[in-house]
C-alpha positions in Angstrom: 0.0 0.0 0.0 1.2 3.0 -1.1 0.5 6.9 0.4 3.0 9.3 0.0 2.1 13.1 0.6 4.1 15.7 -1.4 3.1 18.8 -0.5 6.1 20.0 0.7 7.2 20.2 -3.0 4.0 23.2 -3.2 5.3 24.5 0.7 2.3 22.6 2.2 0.1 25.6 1.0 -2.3 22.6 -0.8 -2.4 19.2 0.0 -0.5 16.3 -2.5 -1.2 12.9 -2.4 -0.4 9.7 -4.3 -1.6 6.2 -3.3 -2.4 2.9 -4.4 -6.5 2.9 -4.6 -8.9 1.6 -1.9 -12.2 1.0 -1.0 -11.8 3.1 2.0 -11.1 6.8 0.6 -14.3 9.3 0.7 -15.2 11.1 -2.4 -18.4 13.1 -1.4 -15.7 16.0 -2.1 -14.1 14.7 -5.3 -14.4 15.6 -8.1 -13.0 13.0 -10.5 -12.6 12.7 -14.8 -13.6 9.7 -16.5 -10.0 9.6 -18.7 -10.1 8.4 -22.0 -6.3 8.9 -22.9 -7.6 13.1 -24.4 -5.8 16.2 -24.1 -9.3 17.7 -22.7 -9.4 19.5 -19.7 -12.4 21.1 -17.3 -12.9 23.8 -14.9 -15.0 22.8 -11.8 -16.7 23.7 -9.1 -18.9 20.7 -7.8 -17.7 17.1 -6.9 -18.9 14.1 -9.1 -17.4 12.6 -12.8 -16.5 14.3 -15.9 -16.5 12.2 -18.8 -14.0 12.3 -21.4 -11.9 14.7 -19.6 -8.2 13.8 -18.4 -7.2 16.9 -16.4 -9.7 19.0 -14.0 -8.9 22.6 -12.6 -10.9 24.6 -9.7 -10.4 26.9 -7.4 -9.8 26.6 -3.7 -12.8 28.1 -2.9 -14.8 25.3 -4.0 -13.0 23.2 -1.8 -12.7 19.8 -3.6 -10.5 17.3 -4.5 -9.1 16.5 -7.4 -8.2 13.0 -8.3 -6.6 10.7 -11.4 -5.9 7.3 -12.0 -2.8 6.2 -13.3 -0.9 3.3 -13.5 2.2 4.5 -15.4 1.1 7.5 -16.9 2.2 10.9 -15.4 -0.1 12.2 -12.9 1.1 16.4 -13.5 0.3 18.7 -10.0 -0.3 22.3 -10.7 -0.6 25.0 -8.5 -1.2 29.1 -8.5 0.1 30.1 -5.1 -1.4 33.5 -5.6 -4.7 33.3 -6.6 -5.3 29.2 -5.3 -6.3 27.9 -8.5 -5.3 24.2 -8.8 -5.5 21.4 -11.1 -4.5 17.6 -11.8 -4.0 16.5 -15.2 -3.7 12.3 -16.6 -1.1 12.7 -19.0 0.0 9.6 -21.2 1.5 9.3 -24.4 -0.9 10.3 -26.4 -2.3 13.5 -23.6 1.7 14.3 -23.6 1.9 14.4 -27.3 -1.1 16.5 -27.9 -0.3 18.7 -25.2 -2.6 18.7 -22.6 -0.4 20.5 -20.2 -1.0 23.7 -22.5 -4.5 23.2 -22.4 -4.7 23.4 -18.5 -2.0 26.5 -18.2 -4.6 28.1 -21.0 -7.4 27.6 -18.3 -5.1 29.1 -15.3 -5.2 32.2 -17.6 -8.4 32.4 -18.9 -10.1 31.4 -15.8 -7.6 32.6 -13.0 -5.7 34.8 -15.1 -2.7 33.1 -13.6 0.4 34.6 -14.2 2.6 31.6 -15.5 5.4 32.9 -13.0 2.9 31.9 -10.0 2.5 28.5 -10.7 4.1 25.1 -9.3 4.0 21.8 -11.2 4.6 18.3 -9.7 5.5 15.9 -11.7 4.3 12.4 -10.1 5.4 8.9 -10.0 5.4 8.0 -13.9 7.5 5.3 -15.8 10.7 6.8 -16.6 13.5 6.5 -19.9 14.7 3.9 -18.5 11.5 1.3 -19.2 9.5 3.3 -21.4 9.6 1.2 -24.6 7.7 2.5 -27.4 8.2 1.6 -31.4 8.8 4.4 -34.2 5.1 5.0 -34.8 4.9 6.2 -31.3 8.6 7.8 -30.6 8.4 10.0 -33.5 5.8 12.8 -31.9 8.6 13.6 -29.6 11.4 15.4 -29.1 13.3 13.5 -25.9 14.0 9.9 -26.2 16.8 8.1 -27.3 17.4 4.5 -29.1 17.7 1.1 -27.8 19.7 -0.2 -30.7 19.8 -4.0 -29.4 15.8 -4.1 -29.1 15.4 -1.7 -32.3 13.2 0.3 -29.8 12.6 3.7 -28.4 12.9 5.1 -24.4 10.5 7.7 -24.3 11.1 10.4 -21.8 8.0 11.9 -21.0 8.7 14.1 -18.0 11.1 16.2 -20.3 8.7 16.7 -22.9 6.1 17.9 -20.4 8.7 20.3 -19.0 9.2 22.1 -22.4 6.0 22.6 -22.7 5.7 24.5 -19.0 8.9 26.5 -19.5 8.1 27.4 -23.3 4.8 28.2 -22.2 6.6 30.3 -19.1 6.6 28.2 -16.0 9.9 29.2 -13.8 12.5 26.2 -14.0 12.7 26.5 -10.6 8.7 26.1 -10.2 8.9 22.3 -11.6 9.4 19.5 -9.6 9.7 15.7 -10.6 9.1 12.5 -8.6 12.5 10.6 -8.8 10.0 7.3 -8.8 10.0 4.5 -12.0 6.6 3.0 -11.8 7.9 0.3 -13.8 10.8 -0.6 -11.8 10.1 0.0 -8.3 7.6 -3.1 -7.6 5.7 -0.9 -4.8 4.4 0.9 -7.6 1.4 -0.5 -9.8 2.6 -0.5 -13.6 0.3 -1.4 -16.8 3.9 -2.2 -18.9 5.0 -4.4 -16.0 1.6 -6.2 -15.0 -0.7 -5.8 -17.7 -4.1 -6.7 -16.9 -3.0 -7.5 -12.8 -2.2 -4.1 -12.2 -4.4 -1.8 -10.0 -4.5 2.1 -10.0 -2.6 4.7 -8.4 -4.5 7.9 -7.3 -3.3 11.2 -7.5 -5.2 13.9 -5.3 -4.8 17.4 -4.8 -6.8 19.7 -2.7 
C-alpha cells in the first residue's frame, strides 16, 4: 500500500497525495474525470465525474478534491500560489503528445488569469527512460528519447517533454518538480507495462 504526501514540494500551501487505490477513501468532495487517454481538460466547481476529460482545474474556494488514475502514466500537479487555483492533469502518451499540459495552463489564464510565474507543477510517480519502450510510430511525436539499438526500440522520456512545454509556455525552472519514482521498476508501484491486466491504480489527489 502505497500513500505518499508531497506537499512539501508546493510549501504545504495545498495538500498532494499519491496512493495505491482503496475502497476506504471518501469522495463526497471529489471531483473526479472519466480519462479516455484526451488532451481535454475542465474547470469545476462541484464534486462528481467528468466524462472524457483527463485533467480537471478549480479553485480553492470550491474546496474539492481532485483526483486521477494512473498506473504508469504521469499524474502532473499544478498550482497558483497566488490566486489558489489548482489542477490535476492524466497525462500519457498520447495526452503528452497532444499537449494537454498547454490546455490546463490556457485555463489558469483564462479562468484565473494566472500569471505563468505563479505556478508550481509536480510531476508524479510515472514510468521513466529507463523502461518506457515504445516503437517508431509512437517515438516519432517527440522530441526526448533516445534508441535502444539491441531491441530496435525507443525510451520515451515523457517528463522532459512535459517540462518544455511548461517553460516554453513560461513556468519558472525552478517552479517544476519531478518525482524521482519508476513506476515500472520500483515493484511498490502499480505499472500497466509491468503487470498488464494485474495491475491496479494509483490515485493522484490534490486539494
Amino acid at each position: 500500500m502505497i500513500d505518499i504526501n508531497f506537499s512539501k514540494f508546493f510549501d504545504n500551501n495545498i495538500n498532494l497525495n499519491f496512493q495505491t487505490e482503496n475502497d476506504h477513501l471518501s469522495f463526497h468532495d471529489a471531483a473526479i474525470p472519466q480519462q479516455t487517454h484526451s488532451a481535454n481538460v475542465k474547470f469545476v466547481t462541484q464534486p462528481g465525474l467528468y466524462d472524457n476529460v483527463d485533467g480537471l482545474i478549480t479553485s480553492k474556494k470550491y474546496k474539492l478534491k481532485l483526483m486521477t488514475r494512473v498506473a504508469d502514466c504521469v499524474p502532473i500537479y499544478l498550482h497558483d500560489f497566488k490566486n489558489d487555483f489548482y489542477g490535476l492533469i492524466h497525462s500519457g502518451w498520447r495526452g503528452t503528445k497532444n499537449h494537454i499540459i498547454l490546455n490546463a495552463l490556457d485555463i489558469f489564464k483564462n479562468k484565473g488569469f494566472s500569471n505563468f510565474k505563479n505556478i508550481k507543477v509536480f510531476i508524479g510517480p510515472h514510468i521513466k527512460d529507463c523502461c518506457y519502450e515504445v516503437d517508431w510510430d509512437v517515438a516519432q511525436y517527440f522530441s526526448f528519447f533516445k534508441k535502444n539499438k539491441k531491441e530496435k526500440k525507443w525510451l520515451l522520456n515523457l517528463e522532459k517533454e512535459i517540462i518544455f512545454d511548461c517553460v516554453t509556455k513560461g513556468i519558472l525552472y525552478k517552479n517544476i518538480k519531478v518525482a524521482d519514482i519508476c513506476t515500472f521498476e520500483t515493484m511498490d508501484y502499480e505499472s500497466f507495462r509491468r503487470d498488464g491486466k494485474k495491475s491496479k491504480r494509483m490515485l493522484g489527489i490534490i486539494g
